[in-house]
Backbone as JSON, one array per atom type, in Angstrom:
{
  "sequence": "XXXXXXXXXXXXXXXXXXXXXXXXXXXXXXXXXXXXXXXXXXXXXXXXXXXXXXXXXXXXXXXXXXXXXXXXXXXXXXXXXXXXXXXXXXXXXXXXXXXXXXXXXXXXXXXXXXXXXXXXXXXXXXXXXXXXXXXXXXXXXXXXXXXXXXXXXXXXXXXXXXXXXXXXXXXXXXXXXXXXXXXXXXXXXXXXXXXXXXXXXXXXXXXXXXXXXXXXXXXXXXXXXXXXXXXXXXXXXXXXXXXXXXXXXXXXXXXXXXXXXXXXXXXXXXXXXXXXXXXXXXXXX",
  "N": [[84.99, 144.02, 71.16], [83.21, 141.13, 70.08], [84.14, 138.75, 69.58], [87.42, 136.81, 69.76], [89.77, 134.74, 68.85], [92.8, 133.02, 69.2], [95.7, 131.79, 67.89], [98.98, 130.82, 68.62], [102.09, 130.43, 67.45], [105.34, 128.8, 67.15], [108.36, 129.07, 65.97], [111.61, 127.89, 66.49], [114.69, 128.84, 65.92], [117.27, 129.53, 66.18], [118.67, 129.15, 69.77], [118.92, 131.35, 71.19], [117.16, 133.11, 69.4], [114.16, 133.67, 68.72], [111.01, 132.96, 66.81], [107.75, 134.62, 66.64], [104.59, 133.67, 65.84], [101.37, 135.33, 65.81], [97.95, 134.22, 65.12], [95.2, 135.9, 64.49], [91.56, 135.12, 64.79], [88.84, 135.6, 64.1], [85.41, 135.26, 64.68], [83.52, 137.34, 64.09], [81.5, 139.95, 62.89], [82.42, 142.0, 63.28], [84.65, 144.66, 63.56], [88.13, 143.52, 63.63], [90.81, 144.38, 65.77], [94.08, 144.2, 66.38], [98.12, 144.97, 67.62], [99.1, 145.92, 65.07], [97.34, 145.54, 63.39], [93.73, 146.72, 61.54], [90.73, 144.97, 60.26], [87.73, 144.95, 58.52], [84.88, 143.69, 56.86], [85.37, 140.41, 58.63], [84.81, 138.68, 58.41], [83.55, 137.16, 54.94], [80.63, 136.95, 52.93], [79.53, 135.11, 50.2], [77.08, 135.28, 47.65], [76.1, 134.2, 44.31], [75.27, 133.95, 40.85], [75.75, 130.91, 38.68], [78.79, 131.66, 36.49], [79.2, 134.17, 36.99], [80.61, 137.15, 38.14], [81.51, 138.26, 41.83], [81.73, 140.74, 44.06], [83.08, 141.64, 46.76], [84.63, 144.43, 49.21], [87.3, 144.5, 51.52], [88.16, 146.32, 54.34], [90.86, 147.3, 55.24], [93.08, 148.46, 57.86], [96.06, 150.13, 59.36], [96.69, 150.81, 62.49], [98.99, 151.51, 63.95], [101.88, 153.15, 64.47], [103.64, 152.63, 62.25], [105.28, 152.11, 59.56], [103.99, 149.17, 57.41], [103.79, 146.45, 56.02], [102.51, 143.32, 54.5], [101.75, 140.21, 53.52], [99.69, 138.45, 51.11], [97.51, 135.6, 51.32], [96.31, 132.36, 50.31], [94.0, 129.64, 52.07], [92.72, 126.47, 52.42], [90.16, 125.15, 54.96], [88.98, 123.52, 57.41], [86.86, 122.71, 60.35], [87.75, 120.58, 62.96], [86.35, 117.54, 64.87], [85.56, 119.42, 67.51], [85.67, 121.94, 66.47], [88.32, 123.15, 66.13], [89.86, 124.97, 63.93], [91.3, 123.38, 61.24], [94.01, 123.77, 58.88], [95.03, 123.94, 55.52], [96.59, 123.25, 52.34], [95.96, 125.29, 49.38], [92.8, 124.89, 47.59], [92.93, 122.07, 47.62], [90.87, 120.72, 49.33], [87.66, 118.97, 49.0], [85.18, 121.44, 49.59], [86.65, 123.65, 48.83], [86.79, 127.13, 47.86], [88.78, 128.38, 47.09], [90.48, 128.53, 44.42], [88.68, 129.8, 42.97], [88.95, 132.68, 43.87], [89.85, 135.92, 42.69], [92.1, 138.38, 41.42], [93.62, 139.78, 43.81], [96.22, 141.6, 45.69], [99.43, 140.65, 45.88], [100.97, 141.91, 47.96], [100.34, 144.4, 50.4], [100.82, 147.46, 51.75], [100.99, 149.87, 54.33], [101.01, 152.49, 55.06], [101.68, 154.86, 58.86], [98.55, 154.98, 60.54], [96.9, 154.43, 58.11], [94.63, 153.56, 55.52], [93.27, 150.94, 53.82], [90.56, 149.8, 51.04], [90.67, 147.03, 49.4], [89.59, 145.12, 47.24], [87.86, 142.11, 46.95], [87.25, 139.28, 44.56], [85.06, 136.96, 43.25], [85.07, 134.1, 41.76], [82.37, 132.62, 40.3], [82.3, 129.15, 39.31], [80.73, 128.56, 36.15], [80.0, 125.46, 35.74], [77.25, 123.91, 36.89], [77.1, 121.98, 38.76], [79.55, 122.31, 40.26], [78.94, 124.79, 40.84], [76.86, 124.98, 42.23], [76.62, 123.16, 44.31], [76.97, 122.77, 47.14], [77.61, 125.08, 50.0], [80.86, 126.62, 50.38], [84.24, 127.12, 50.68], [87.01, 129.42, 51.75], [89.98, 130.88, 53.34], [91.48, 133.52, 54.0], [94.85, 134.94, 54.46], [96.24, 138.29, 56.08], [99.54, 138.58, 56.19], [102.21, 139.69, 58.1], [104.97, 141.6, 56.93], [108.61, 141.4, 57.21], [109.8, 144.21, 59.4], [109.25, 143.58, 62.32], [107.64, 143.91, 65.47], [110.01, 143.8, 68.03], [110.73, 141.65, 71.16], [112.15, 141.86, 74.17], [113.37, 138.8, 76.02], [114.06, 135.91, 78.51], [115.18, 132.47, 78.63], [115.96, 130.48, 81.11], [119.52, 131.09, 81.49], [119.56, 132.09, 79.4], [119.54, 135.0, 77.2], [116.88, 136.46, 74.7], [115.92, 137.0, 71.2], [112.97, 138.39, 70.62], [110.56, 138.11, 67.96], [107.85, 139.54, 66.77], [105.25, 138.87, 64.91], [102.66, 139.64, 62.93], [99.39, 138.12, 62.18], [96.46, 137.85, 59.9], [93.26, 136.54, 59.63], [90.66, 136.01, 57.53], [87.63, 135.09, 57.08], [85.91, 133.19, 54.05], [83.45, 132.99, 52.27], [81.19, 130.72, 50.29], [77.72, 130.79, 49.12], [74.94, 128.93, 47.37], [72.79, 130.39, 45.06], [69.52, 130.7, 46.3], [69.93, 128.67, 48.46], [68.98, 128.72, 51.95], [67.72, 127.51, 53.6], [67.79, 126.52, 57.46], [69.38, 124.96, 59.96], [70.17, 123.16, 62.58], [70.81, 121.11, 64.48], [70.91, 118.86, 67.82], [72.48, 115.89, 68.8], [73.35, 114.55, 70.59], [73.78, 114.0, 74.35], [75.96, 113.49, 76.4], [77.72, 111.93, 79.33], [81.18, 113.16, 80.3], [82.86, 111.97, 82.01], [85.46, 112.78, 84.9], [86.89, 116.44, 85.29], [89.62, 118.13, 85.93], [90.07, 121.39, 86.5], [92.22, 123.94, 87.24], [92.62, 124.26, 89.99], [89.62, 123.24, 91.27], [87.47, 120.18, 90.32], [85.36, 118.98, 87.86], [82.29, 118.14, 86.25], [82.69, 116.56, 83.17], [80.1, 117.2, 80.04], [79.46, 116.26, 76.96], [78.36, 117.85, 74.44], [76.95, 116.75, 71.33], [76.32, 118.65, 68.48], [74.81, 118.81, 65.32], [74.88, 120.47, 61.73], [71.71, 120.13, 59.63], [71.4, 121.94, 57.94], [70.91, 124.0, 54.58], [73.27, 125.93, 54.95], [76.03, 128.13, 56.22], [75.66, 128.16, 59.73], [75.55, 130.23, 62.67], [75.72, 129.94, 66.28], [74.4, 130.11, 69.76], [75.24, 128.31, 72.32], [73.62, 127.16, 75.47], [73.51, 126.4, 78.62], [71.35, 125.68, 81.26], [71.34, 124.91, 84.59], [69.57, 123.03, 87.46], [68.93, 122.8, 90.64], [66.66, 119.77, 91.77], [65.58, 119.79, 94.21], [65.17, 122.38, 95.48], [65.39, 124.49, 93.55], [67.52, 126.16, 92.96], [69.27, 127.39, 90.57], [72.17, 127.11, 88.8], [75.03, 129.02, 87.21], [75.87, 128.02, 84.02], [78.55, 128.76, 81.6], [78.47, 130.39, 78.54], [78.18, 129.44, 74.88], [79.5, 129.79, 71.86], [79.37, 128.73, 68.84], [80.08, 127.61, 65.8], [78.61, 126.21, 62.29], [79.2, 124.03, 59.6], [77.56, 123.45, 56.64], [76.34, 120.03, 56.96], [78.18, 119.21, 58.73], [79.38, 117.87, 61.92], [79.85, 118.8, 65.29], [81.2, 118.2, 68.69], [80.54, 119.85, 71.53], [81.98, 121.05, 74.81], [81.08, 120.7, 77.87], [81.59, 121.93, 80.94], [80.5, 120.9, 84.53], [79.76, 121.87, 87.77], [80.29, 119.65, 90.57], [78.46, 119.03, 92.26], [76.92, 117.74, 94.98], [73.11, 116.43, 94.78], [70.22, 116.13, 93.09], [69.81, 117.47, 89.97], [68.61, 118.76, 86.56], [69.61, 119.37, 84.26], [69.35, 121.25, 81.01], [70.22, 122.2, 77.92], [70.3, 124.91, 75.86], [69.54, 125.84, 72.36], [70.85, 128.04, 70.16], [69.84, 130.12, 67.78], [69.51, 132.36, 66.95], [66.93, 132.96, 65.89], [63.77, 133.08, 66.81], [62.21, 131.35, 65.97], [63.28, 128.8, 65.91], [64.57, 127.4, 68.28], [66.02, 125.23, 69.66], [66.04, 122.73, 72.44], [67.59, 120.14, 74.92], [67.66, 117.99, 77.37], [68.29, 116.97, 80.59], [68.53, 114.0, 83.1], [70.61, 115.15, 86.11], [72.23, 113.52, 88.97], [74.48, 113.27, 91.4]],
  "CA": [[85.16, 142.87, 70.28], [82.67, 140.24, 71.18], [84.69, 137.25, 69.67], [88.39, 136.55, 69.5], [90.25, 133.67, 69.4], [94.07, 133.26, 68.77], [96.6, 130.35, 68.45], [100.25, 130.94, 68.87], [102.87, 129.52, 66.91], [106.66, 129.28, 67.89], [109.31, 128.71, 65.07], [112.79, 128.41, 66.89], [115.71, 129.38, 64.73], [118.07, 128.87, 67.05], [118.28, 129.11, 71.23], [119.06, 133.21, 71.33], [116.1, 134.1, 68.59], [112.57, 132.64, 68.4], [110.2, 134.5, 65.83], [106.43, 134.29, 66.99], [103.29, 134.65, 64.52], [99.93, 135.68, 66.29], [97.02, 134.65, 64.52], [94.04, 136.74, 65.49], [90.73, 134.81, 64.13], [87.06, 136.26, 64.69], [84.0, 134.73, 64.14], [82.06, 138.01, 63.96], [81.73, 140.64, 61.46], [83.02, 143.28, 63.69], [86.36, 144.57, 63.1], [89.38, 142.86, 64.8], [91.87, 145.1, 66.17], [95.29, 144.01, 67.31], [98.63, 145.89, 67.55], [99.36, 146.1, 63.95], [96.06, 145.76, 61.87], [92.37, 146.25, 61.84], [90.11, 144.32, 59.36], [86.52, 145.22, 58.59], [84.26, 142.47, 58.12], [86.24, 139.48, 58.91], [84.44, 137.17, 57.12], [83.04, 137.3, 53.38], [79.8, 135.69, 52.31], [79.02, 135.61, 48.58], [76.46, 134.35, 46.36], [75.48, 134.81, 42.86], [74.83, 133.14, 39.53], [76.98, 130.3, 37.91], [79.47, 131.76, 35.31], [79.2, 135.25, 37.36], [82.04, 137.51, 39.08], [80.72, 139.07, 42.6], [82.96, 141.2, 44.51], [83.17, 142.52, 48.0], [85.21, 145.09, 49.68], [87.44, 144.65, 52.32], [89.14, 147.09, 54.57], [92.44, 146.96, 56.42], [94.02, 149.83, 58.69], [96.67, 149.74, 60.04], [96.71, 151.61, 63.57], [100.04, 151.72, 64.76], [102.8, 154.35, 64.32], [104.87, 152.54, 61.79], [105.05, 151.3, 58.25], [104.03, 147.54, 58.02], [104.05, 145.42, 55.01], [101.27, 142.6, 54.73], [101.81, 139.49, 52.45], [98.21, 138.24, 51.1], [97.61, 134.34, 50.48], [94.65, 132.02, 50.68], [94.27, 128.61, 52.72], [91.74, 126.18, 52.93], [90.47, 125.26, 55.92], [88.01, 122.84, 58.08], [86.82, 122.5, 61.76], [87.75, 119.41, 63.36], [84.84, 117.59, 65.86], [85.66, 120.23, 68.56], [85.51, 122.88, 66.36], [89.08, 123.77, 65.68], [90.21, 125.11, 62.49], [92.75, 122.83, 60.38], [94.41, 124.76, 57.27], [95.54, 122.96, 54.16], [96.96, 123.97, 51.14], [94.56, 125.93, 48.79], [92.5, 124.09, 46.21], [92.91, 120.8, 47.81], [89.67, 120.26, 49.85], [86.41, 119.11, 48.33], [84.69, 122.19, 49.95], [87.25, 124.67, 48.54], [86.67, 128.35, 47.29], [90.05, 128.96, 46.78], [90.36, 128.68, 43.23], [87.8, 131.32, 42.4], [89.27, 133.78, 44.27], [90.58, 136.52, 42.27], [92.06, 140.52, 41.62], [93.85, 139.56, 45.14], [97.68, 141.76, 45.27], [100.47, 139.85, 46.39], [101.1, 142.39, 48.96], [100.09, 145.45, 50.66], [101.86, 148.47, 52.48], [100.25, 150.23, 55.01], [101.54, 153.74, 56.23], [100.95, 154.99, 60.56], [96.85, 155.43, 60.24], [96.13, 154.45, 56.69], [93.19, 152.45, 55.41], [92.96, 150.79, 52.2], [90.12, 149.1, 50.84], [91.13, 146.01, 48.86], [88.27, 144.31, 46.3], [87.97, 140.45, 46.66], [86.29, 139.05, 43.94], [84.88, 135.54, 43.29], [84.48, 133.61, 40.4], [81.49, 131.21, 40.74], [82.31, 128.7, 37.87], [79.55, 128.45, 35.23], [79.45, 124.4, 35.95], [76.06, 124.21, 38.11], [78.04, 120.41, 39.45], [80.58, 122.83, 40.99], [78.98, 126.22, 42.13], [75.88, 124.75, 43.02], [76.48, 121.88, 45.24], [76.64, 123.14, 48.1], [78.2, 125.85, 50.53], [82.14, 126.01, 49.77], [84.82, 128.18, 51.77], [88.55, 129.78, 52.18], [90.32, 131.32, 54.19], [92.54, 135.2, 53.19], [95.45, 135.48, 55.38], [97.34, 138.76, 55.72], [100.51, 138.08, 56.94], [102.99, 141.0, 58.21], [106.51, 140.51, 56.32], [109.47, 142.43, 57.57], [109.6, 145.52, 60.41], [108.57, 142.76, 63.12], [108.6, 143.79, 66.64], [111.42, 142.34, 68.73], [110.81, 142.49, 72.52], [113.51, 141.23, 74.77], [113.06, 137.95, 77.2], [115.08, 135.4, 78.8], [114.69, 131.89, 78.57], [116.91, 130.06, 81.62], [119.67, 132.25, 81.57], [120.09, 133.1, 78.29], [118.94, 135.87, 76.56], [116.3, 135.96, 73.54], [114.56, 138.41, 71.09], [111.44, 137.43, 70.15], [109.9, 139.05, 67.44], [105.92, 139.35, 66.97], [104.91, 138.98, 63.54], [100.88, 139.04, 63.1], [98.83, 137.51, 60.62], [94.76, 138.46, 60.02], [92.5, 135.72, 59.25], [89.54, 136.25, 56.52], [86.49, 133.86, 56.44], [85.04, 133.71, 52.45], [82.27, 131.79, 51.99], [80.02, 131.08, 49.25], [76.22, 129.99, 49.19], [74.65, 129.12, 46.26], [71.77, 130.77, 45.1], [68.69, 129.59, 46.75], [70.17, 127.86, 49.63], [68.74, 129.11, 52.85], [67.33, 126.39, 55.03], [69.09, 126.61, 58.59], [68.65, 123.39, 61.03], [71.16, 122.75, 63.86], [70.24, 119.62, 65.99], [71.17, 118.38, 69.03], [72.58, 114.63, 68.48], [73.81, 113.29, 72.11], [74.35, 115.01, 75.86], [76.61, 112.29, 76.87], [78.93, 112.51, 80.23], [82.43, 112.24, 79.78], [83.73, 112.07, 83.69], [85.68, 114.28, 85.74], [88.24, 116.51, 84.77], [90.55, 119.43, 86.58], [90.26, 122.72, 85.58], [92.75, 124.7, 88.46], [91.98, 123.1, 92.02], [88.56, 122.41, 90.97], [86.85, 119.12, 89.8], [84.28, 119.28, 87.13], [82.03, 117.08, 85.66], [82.31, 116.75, 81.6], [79.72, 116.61, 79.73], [79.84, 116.41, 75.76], [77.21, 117.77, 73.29], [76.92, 117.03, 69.79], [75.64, 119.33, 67.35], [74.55, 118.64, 63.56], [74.14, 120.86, 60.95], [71.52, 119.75, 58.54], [70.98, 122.49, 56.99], [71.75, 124.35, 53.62], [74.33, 127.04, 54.9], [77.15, 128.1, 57.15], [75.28, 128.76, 60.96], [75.72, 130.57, 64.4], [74.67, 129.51, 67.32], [74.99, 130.12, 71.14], [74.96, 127.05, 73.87], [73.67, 127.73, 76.88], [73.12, 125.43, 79.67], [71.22, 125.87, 82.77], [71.38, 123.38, 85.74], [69.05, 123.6, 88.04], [68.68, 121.75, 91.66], [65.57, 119.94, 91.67], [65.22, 119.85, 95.7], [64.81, 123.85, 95.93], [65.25, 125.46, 92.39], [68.79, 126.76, 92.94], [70.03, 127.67, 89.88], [73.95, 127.46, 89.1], [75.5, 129.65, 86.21], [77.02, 127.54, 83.43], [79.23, 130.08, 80.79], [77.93, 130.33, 77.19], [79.73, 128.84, 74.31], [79.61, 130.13, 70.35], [79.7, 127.83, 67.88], [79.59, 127.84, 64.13], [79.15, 124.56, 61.38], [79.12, 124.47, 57.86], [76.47, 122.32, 56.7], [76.78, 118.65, 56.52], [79.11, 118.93, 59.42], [78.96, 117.94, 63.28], [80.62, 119.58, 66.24], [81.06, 118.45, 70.17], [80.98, 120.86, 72.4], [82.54, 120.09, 76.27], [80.34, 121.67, 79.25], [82.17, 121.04, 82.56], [79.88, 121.59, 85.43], [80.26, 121.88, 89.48], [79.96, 118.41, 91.01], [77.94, 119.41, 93.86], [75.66, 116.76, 95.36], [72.06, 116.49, 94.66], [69.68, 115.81, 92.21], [69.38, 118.21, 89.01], [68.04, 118.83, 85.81], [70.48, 119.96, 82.8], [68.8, 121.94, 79.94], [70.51, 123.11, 76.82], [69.58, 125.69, 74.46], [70.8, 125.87, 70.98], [69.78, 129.37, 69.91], [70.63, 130.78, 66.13], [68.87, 133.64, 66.59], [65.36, 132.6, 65.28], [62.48, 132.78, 68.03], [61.02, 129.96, 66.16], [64.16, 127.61, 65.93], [65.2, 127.43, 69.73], [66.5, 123.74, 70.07], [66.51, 122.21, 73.25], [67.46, 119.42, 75.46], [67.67, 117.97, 78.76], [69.35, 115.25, 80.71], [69.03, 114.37, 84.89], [72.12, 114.43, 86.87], [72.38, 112.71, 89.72], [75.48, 113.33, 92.09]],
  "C": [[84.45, 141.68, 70.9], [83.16, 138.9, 70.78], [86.36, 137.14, 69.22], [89.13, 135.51, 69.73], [91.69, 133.77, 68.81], [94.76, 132.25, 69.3], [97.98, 130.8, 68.34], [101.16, 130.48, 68.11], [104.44, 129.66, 67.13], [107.86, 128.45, 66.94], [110.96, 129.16, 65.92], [114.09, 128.25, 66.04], [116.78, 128.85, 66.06], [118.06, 129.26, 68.97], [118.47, 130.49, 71.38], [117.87, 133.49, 70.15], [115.05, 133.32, 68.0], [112.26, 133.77, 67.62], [108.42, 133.5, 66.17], [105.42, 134.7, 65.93], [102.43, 134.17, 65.52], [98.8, 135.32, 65.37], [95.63, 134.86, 64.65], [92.61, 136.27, 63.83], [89.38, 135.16, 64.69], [86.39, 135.77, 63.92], [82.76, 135.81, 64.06], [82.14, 138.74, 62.97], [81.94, 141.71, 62.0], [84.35, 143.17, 63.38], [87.37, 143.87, 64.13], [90.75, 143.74, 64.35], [92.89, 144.51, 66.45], [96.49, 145.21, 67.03], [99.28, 146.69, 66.69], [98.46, 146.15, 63.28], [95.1, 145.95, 62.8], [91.39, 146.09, 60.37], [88.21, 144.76, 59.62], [85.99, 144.38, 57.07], [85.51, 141.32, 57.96], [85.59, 138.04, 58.36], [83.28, 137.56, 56.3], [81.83, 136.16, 52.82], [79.25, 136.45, 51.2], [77.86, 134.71, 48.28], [76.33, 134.89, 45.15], [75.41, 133.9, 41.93], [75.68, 132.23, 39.1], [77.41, 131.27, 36.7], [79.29, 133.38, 35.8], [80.3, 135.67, 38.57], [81.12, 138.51, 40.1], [81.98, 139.5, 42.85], [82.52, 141.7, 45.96], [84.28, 143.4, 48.58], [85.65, 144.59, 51.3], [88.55, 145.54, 52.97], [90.14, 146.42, 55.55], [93.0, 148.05, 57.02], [95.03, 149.38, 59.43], [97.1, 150.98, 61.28], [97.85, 151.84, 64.4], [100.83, 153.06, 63.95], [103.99, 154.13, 63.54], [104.4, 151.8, 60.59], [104.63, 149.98, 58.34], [103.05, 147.0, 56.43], [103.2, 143.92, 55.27], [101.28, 142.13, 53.78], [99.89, 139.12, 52.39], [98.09, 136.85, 50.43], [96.33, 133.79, 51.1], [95.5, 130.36, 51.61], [92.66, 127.82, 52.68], [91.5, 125.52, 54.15], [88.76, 124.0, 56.54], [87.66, 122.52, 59.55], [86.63, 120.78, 62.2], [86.38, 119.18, 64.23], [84.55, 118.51, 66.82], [85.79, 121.1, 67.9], [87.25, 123.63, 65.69], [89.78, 123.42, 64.61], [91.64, 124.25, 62.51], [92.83, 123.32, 59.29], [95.25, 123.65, 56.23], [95.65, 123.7, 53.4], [95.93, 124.3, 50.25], [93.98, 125.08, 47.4], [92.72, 122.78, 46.71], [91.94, 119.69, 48.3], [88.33, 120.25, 48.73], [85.26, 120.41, 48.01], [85.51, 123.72, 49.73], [86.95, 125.76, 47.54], [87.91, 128.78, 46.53], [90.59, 129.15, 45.7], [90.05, 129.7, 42.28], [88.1, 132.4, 43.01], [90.06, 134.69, 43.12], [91.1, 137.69, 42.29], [93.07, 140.59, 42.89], [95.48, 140.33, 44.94], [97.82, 141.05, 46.24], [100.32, 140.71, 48.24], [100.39, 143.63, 49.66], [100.76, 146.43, 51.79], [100.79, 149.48, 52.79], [101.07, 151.45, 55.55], [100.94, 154.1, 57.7], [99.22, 155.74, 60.05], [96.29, 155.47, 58.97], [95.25, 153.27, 57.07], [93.34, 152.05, 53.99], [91.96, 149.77, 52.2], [90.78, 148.1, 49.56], [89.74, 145.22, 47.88], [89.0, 142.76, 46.53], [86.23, 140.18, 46.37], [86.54, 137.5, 44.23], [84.81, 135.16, 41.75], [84.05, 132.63, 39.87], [81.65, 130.75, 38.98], [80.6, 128.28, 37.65], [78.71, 127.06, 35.45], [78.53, 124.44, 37.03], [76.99, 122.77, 39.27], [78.52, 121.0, 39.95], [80.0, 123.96, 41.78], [78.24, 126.02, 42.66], [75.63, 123.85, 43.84], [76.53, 121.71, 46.43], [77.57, 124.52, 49.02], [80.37, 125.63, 50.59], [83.21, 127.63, 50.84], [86.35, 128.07, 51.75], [88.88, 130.02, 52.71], [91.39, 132.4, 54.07], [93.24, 135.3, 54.43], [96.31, 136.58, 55.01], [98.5, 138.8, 56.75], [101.89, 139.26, 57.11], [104.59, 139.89, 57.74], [107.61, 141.98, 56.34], [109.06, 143.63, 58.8], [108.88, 144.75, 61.91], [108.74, 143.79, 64.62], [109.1, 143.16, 67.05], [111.36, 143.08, 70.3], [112.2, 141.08, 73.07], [112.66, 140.27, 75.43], [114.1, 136.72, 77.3], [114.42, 133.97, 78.77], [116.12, 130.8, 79.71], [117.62, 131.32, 82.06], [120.69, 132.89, 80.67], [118.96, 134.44, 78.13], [118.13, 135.68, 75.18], [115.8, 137.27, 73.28], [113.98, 137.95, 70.43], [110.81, 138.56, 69.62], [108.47, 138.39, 66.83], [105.78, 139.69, 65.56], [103.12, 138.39, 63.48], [100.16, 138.96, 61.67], [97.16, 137.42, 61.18], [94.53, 137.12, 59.25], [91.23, 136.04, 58.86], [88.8, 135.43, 56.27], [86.07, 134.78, 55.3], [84.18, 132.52, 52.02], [81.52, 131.9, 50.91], [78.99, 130.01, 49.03], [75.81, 130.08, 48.15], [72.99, 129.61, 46.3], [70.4, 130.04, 45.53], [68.74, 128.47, 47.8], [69.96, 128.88, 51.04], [67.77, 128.8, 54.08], [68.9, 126.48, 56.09], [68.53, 125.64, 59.33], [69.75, 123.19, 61.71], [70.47, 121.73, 64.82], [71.14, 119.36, 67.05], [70.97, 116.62, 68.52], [73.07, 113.8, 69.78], [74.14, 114.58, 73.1], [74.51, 113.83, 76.44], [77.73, 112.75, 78.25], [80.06, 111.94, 80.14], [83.78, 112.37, 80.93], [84.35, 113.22, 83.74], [86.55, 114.64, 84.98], [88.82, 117.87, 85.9], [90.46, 120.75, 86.04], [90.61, 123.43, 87.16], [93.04, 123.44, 89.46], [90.61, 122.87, 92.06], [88.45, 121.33, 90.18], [85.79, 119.03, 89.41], [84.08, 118.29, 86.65], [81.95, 117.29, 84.29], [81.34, 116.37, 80.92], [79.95, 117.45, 78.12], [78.11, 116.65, 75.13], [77.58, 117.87, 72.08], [75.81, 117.49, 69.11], [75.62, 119.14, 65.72], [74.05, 120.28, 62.79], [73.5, 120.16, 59.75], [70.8, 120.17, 58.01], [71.75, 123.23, 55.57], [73.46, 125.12, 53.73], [74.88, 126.99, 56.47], [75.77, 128.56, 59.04], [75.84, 128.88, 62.48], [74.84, 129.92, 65.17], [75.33, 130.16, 68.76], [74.42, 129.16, 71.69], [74.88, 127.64, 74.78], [73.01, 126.55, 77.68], [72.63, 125.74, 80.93], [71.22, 124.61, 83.6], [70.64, 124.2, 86.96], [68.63, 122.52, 89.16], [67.23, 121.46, 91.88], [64.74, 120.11, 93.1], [64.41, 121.13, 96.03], [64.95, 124.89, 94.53], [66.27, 125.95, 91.77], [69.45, 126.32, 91.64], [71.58, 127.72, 89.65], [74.21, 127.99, 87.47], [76.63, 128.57, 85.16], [77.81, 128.9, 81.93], [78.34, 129.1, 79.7], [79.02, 129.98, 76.76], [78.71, 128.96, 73.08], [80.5, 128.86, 69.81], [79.54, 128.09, 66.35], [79.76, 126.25, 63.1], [78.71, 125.14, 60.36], [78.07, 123.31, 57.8], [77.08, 120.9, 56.29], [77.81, 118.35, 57.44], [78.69, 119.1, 60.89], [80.08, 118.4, 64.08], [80.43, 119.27, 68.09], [81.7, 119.08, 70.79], [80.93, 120.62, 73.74], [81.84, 121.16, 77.02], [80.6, 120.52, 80.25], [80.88, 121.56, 83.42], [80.21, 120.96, 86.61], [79.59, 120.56, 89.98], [79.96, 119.13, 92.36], [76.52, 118.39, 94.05], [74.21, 116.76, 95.34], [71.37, 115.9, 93.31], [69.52, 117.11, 91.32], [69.41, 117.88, 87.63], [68.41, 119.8, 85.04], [69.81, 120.59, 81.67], [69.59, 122.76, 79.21], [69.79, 123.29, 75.76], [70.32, 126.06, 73.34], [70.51, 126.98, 70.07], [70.44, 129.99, 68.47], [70.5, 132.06, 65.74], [67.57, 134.36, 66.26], [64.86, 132.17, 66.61], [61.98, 131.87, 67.81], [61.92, 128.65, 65.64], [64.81, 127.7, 66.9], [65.05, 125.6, 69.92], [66.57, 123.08, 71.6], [66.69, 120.81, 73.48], [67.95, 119.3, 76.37], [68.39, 116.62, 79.03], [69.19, 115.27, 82.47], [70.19, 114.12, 85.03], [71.73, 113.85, 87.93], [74.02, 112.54, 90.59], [75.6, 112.92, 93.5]]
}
């Protein structure tokens, strides 16, 4: 699985019985496994004609050894400046799909090692003002309801059972016909002092990224730093990003405050050999 990300959520009922929901979100189009589902692709991009119904297929398995019940609702949804998703009620955002979704059951029931494919259709309205204005997006959660696990744990020195209830997250996007300019810029490599990460002290620095182009795009950041005294290279980690168009995104690269003079270079890579973005910045430590 080369991307997973997952936020936690912790509803306490009372001090003996928390109930936990998992929700397991991927930005790739490989399947995402966890210990109750697996989803194949994980996110939905449509286009087609005003006043036309597309459809795509998606599957769901469920790989465990026990019945499991899977509510199905939509959300819309937007990435704050750093990237992380905020959900809102459906149909409420400017940039919302959610509407046109249709065919969708309420629920679905999954026996130990079944698969069902599921149809999700769209239904790009006819008004060109609406389907054609630009890239528009939902979000399909299925949400396990009933048969939770319940593992034991203690909190102090009570006792608790904490049951794991997991919920799949579905990007659905839709591009309108004829939109397929891609442009990602580089808008500032600004430093934004030290910070802690462990027992180390890193220096922050912030990049902002634009999209200003037609449609949803990937990217990978990569940063090298490189001492200009002798050459010495230092390894900064990669970092996946994604924007919708018309929307910016800073992304935080700590690096090792080690004395000398060097010479920062990020690359903003989409995938295209002949749209490789860079820029640079001296440090000075």
């Amino acid at each position: 699985m080369k991307s997973l990300s997952y936020k936690v959520t912790n509803h306490c009922k009372n001090i003996l019985r928390w109930s936990l929901c998992l929700i397991l979100l991927s930005g790739t189009a490989t399947p995402v496994l966890s210990q109750g589902i697996a989803a194949s692709p994980t996110r939905l991009f449509f286009t087609g004609n005003p006043g036309s119904r597309v459809s795509q297929v998606l599957s769901v398995t469920n790989p465990s050894k026990k019945y499991i019940t899977y509510r199905l609702y939509l959300k819309d949804f937007y990435r704050d400046s750093l990237g992380e998703k905020i959900y809102l009620d459906p149909g409420t955002m400017p940039g919302s799909n959610a509407g046109w979704v249709g065919g969708l059951p309420a629920t679905i029931d999954l026996a130990p090692d079944e698969t069902k494919d599921i149809p999700v259709y769209l239904n790009i309205p006819a008004d060109t003002a609406i389907s054609q204005r630009g890239v528009t997006r939902s979000m399909l959660f299925l949400s396990q309801i009933g048969n939770a696990d319940t593992t034991a744990a203690r909190r102090g020195n009570r006792n608790m059972g904490i049951q794991i209830r997991l919920e799949l997250a579905i990007h659905i996007y839709y591009t309108p016909v004829g939109a397929t300019r891609r442009n990602l810029e580089f808008m500032s490599f600004d430093e934004r002092g030290l910070v802690l990460s462990g027992k180390d002290t890193l220096r922050r620095y912030a990049v902002r990224v634009a999209n200003s182009g037609e449609v949803s795009t990937d990217a990978t950041l990569r940063v090298e730093l490189t001492r200009k005294t002798d050459g010495k290279e230092i390894a900064v980690p990669e970092k996946r990003i994604s924007l919708l168009p018309g929307t910016e995104q800073v992304v935080y690269v700590d690096l090792p405050v080690v004395r000398g003079r060097y010479l920062a270079v990020a690359f903003l890579d989409t995938g295209d050999q002949n749209d490789l973005k860079v820029a640079q910045k001296d440090i000075v430590y």
